[in-house]
N, C-alpha and C positions, 0 to 999 in steps of 0.2 A: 513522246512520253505522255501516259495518260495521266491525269491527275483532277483533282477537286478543286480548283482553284476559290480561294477567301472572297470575302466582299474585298472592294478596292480602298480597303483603310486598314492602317493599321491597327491591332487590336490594342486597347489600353485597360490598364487599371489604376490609372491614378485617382482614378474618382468615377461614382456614380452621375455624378451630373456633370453633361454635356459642358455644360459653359465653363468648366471646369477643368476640362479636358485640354495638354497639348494637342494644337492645333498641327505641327509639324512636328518632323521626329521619327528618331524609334520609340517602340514603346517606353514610358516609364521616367524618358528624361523632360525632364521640364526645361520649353523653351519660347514660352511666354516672356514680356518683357523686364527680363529683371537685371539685376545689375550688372551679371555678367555677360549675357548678350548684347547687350547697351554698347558696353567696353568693348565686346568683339566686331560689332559693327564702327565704331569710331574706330578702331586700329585698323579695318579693312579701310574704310574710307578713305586713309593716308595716301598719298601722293607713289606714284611708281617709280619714281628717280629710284637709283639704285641705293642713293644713302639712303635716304627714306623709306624703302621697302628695307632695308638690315636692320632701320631701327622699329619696325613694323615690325617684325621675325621676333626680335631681341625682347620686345614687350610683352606680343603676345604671349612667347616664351612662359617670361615670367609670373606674366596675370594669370594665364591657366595652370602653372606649375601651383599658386597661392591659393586660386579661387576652385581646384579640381577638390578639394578635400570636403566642398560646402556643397556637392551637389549630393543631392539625395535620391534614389529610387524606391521604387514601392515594391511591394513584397512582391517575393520571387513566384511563391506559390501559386498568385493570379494569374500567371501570366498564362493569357488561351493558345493552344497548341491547332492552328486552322488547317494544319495539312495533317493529322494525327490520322491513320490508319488509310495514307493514300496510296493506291498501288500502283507499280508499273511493270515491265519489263525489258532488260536490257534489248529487245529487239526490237521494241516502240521507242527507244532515246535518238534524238536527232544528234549529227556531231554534234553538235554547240552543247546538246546535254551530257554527251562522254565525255567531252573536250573537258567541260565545267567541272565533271569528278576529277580529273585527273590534273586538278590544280589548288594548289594550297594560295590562301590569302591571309591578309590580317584584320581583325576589327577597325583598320581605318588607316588610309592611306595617305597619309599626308607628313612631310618634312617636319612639319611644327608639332604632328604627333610622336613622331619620334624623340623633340625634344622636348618634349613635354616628359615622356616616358622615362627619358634619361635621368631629368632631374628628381622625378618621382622615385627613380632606381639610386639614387645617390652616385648617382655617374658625370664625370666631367661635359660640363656643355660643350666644350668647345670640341669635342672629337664627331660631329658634324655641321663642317664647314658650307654642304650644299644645299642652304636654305631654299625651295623654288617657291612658292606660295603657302600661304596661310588659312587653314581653309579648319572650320567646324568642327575637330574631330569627335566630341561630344555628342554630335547629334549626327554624326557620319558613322557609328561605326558597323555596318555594315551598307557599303551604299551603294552593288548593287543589288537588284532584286531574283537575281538568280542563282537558283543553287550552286554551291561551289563544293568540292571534296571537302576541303580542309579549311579552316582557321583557325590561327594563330593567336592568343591572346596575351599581352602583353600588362606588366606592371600597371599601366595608368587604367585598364580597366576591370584591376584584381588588385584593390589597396586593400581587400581585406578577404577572408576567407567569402564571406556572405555574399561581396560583391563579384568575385571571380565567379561563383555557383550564381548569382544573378547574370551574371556576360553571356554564361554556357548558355544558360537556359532560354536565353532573348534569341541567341544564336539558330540554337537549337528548332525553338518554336518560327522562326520565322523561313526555315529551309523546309523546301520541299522533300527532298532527301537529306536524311540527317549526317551533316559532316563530323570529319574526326575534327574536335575540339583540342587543340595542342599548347603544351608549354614547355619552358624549358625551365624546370623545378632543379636546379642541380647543384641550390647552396649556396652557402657562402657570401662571397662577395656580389653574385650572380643574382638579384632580388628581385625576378621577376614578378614574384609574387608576396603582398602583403601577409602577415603570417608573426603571430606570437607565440615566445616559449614555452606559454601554458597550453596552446594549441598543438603544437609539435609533443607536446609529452601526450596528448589528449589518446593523437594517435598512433604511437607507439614507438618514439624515439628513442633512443638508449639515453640515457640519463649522462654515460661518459661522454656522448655526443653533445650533449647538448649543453654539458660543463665546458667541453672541449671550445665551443659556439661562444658562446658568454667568454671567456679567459682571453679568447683573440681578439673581438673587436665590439663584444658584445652583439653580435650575429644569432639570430636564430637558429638557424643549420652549419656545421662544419663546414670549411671549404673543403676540396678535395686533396688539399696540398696537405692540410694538417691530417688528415686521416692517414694520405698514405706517408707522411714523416713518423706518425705514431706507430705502422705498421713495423716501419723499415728497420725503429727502435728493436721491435722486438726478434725480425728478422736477426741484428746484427750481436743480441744478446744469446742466439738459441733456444729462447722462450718458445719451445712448441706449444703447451699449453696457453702459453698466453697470444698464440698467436691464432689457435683457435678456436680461443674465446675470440677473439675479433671478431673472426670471419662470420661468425655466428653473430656475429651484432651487427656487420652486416647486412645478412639478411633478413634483421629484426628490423634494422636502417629502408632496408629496398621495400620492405612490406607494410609499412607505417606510412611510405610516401604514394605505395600503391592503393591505400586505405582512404587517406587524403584526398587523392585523386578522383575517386569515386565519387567521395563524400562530397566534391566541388561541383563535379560533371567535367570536367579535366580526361578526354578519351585517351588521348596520346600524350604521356612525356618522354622527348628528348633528353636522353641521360641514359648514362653515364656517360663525361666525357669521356674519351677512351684513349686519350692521345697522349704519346709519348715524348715529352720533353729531354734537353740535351741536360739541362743546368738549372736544377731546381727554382735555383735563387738568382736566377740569368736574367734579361732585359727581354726577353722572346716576348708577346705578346699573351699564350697565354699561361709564362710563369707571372706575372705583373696579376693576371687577373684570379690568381690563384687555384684555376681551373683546373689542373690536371694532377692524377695522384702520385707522380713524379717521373724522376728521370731513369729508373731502375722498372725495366719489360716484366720481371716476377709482379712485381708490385702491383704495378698499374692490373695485370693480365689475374689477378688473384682477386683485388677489391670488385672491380668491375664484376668480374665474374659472380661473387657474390651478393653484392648490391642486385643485377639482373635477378637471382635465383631466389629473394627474399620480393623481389617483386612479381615477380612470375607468379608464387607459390600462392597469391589473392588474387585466383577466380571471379575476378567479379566483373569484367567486361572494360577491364583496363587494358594498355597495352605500353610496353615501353619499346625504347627507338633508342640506342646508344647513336653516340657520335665521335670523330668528324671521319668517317674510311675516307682513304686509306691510310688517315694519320695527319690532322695539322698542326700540332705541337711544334715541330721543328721548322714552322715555317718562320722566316726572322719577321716580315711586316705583317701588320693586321689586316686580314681579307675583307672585315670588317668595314673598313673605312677607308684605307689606303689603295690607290689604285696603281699605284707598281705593283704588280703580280706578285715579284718575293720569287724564290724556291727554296722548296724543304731541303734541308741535309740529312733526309733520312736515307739509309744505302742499300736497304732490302735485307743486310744485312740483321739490323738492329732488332729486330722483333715485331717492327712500329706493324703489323696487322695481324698479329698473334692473338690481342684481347678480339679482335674480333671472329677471329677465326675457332677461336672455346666458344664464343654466344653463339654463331651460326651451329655450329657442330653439335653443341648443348654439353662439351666436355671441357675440363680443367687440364691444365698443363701440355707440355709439350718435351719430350726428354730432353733436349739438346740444349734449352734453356735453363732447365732447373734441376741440372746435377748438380749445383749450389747448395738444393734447399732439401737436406737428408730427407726429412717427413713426406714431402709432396713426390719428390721421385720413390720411394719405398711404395708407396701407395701405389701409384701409374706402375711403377715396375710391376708390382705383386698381381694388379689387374689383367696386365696385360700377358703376361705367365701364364696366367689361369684359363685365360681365353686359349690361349695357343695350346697348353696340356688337353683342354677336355676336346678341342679340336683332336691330336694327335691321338688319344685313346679311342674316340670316336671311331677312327680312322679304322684302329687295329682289330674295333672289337665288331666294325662291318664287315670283317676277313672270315672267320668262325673261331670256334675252340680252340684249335691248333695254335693260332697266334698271338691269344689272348697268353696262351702260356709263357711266347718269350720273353728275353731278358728286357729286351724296349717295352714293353709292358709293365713289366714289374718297376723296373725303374720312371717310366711315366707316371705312373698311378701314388709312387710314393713323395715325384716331388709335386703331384697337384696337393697331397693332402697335408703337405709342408708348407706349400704357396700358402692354402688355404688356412693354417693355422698361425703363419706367422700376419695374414692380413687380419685374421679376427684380432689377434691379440693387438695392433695395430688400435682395431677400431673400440674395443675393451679401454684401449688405454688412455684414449681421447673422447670417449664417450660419441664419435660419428660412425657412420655407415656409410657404402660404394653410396648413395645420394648424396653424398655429401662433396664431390667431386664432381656430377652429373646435373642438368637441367635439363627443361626444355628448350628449346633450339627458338632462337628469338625470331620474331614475325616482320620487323622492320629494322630501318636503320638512316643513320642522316649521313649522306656524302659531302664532305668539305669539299672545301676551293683549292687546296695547296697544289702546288707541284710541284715537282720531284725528278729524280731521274728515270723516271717511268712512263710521266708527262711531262717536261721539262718545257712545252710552248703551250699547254693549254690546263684552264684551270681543270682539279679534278674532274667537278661535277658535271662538268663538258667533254672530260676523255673517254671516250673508247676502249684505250687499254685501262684504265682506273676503272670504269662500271662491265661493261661489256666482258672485257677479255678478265681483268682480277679477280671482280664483284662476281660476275653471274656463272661466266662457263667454270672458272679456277674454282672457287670455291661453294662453288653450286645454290648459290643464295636463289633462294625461290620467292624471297618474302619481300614489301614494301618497303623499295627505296628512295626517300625522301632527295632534294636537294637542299643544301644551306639555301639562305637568301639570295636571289639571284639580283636584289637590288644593290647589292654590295661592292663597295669600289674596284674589286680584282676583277668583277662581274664587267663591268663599265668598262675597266681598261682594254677587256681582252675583246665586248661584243664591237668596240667602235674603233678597231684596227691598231690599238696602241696609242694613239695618237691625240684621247682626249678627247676627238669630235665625235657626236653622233652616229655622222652618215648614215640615219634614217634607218639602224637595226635598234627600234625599241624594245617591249618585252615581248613583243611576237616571235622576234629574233631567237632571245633568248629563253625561251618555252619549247620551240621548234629545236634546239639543238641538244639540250638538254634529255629530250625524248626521244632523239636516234642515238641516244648513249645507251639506250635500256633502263635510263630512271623511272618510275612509277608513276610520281608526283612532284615536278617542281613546285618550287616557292617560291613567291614573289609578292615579298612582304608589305608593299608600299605601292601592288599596282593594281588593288582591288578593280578601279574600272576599267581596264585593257581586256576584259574578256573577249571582246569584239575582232580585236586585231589576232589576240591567241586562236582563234577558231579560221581567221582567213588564212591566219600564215600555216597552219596544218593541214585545211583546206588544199594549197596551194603547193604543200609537200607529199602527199599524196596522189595529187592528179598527174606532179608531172615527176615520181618515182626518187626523188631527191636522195643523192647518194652524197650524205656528209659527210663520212668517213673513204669513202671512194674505194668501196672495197668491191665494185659490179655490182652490190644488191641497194635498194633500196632500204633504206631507214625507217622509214615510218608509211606504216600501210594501214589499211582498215581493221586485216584481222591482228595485228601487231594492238592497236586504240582498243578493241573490242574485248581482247585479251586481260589488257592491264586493268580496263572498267569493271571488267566480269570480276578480277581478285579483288578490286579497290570494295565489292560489294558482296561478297561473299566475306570478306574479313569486316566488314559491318556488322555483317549479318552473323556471324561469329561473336562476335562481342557483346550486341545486342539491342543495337541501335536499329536494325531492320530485322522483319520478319521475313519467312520463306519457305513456299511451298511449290509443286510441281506441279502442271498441264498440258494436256494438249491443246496446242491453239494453231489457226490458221495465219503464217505468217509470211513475207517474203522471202524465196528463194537465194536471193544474191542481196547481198547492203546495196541500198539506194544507190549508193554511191558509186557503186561500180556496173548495178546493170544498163546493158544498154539497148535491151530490146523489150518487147512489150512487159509487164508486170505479173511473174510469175509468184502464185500460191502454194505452199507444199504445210500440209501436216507434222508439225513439229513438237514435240516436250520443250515445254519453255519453263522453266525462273520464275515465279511471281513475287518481287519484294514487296514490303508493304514498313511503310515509316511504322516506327514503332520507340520514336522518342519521349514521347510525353511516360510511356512507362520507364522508359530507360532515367530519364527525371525524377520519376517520379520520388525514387530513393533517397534522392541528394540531400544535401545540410538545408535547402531551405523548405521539403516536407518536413521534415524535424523541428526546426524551428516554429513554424505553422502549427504543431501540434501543442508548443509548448506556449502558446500564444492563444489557445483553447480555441481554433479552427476544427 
């Protein structure tokens, strides 16, 4: 891959003068010797006995949960962008450079940051038992030096609006190729991100929403439980009117966090969850965390769907990613942290892939579900009528004159102008229009861990028939698919044979398996510096045709890698994080990697991307700010 590379320091703005300046670091954080590096070195210094390192974990814990609120960074706006307008093309990237897109990370990989994060997110410390070391995440969080597709940003480094659009931006500026920057903004109990009510109305929350928010637990955002109990309410009164006002708030709700988004440098959020619980108010995992819009397939398959369409409808170079296909709602243990696998009781039956199957499609309802719901089947009915009438007259009137006359004629033509009149008045009466049932067909999506009777020995985001056979050929998903965190206990259980031990499948293991499913881009929350081992074990499964699924064909091949980097960069490029134009240029015949005889040239039209983040930045909350500060 061609590129410009920086001097070999990092850029800073924390000061004009040199002596002034951290010496280590990413940019911005200060890690000269002050009290809290002090602290973090005495608590690393502690003794390795195991008591001693728990009580090492348990301190640190707490000192950075106290002492994270006092660090400060310098304005966003300085921050120098050293790879701004560098070019390459997908036929100059090495594997390790394709490899590298087609991997999601997070701002810093370490146990203690996670529980740093937890307590930051108002979340039980104790639901991570697997402390391994204690390492910097402050001044870690990005720690390698190579570009990566994706990262992840979590609570402990977005406690405020200002500072989350500061994380993007350090991110941002420090990649050669600009990654998708991701969260998981989805409410509620869920606080990944810092965030006030005056800030949620700023940009353009529903007012019921956010009374809604305040009433429960004093929350910023609604959980997804109460929105969709409030729905269900209206569902079980026959409030069509007021049920679509909801909908319409909605996607006043989807377009206010699309707005947000932007406004942060937030590329990707993860949302809506989309998963269908058994028992609202059950012990499942996640009815506890109040994640899902409930136990009723209308419900869940209606918010969602409008949430999406209010998000979608803000052009601005956002993108959303629902979750967990093909359904973790019913799974009893948490994939999360638990490493007993669990299996879903969902039966194929229940609906539980329906919400996703309206986002792919870009349409609302499904008839067999919602002859329940008078209004929404009248609708779908009346559409689907209409399609078929102007079909069949089409038909009659490519015959000539003579057939236009008959009686199937006459009678075709009088029930489309019925159809047609009893859907206007439909849409007269509730003030919508056929868009109002209709979006565009979503671009990504996050595959859960659960399993099922579909995969009932292997987690989702590792099955074949879950990605491969459901996801891509069934329902024809063309678009980026994420995996959950592959650092996660179900993850664990299943790469180290059931059994708890290692046996030496790390996350190269679990990268390599992951990508003969057909996923896009795994994740792997917590293994920012394994890139190394990721690129040998694919290496490794290419040379020698690695049939995971053991179905005679190989898994993962070159033009399979070359495939999913070219979409990973074209929906970049799409958004607006990379530029692109076309050439002709002189380049290799065959990928490196597979030729084996002298080095042939052939004339090719190639791709030129070109970074193009520092404008894509440029917009965000901290130019704004900058200006009100008489920059």
């Amino acid at each position: 891959m061609t590129s410009n590379p920086p001097e070999n320091r990092v850029p800073d703005c924390a000061s004009n003068d040199p002596q002034n300046r951290p010496q280590n670091g990413p940019t911005g954080i200060n890690t000269q010797r002050n009290p809290l590096t002090i602290a973090i070195g005495l608590i690393q210094a502690m003794s390795r006995t195991r008591t001693r390192r728990t009580i090492r974990n348990i301190l640190g814990a707490g000192f950075l949960t106290l002492m994270a609120y006092g660090i400060t960074r310098d304005d966003a706006d300085e921050i120098e962008f050293p790879y701004d307008g560098t070019e390459f093309t997908l036929e100059d990237m090495s594997l390790e450079d394709k490899v590298s897109q087609l991997y999601h990370g997070s701002a810093y990989d370490s146990r203690m940051g996670d529980v740093a994060d937890r307590a930051l997110n108002h979340r039980k410390l104790t639901s991570s038992p697997r402390l391994i070391e204690f390492t910097d995440w402050l001044t870690d969080w990005l720690k390698s030096d190579q570009t990566i597709g994706g990262v992840h940003v979590f609570r402990s480094d977005a406690r405020s609006l200002d500072e989350a659009n500061r994380t993007a931006i350090e991110i941002m500026a420090k990649s050669k190729i600009p990654p998708f920057i991701t969260m998981d903004i989805v409410g509620g109990f869920t606080r990944h991100l810092g965030l006030t009510r005056e800030e949620a109305r700023y940009y353009g929350v529903p007012e019921e929403f956010l009374e809604m928010a305040k009433e429960r637990a004093n929350l910023e955002l609604p959980t997804q439980e109460d929105l969709g109990k409030r729905f269900d309410q209206l569902v079980r009164k026959r409030d069509y009117e007021g049920q679509i006002k909801f909908r319409k708030e909605m996607e006043k709700y989807g377009a206010a966090i699309a707005r947000m988004c932007r406004d942060i440098g937030i590329v990707v959020n993860f949302a809506p969850v989309m998963d269908l619980v058994e028992d609202i108010d059950g012990n499942q995992f996640m009815e506890k965390n109040d994640e899902t819009y409930g136990s009723n397939i209308h419900t869940v398959m209606v918010l969602a769907f409008h949430y999406i369409k209010g998000f979608q409808s803000v052009d601005n170079g956002t993108m959303i990613a629902p979750k967990h296909f093909a359904g973790t709602g019913k799974m009893g243990s948490n994939p999360h942290e638990e490493e007993d696998p669990g299996i879903s009781t969902m039966s194929g039956k229940d609906g539980t892939m329906l919400p996703f199957l309206d986002a792919i499609n870009g349409e609302l309802f499904h008839d067999p579900i919602c002859k329940a719901y008078a209004l929404d089947f009248r609708v779908r009915r009346l559409m689907n009528d209409i399609a078929y009438l102007e079909t069949v007259i089409m038909e009659i009137e490519s015959k000539g004159k003579n057939a236009m006359k008959s009686k199937n004629y006459r009678q075709a033509t009088r029930k489309l102008r019925e159809a047609r009149e009893d859907l206007q008045a439909i849409y007269e009466e509730y003030r919508i229009d056929e868009s109002f049932v209709t979006t565009d067909p979503i671009r990504g999506l996050m595959v859960g861990h659960a399993q099922n009777f579909m995969n009932p020995d292997t987690p989702g985001s590792l099955s074949p028939e879950i990605v491969k056979t459901r996801l891509r050929e069934r329902l024809k998903f063309k678009g980026i698919a994420w995996t959950d965190d592959m650092s996660m206990g179900v993850i664990d259980f299943y790469v180290t044979n059931g059994d708890g031990k290692k046996h030496d499948k790390g996350p190269g293991e679990r990268y390599a398996q992951a990508l003969a499913t057909e996923i896009t881009i795994p994740m792997l929350l917590h293994q920012t510096g394994n890139l190394d081992e990721m690129v040998d074990r694919i290496r490794r499964a290419i040379k020698d045709r690695e049939d995971f699924d053991r179905d005679g064909n190989p898994d993962i091949t070159m033009e399979g890698i070359d495939r999913r980097v070219r979409q990973v960069l074209e929906q970049k490029a799409q958004l607006g994080l990379l530029t692109k134009r076309t050439e002709t240029r002189e380049v290799n015949c065959a990928p490196a990697f597979e030729k084996a005889g002298p080095e042939k040239k052939c004339l090719r039209p190639v791709t030129v991307y070109k970074n193009n983040a520092r404008e894509y930045m440029s917009t965000t909350r901290a130019h704004r700010n900058a200006t009100r500060r008489g920059k």
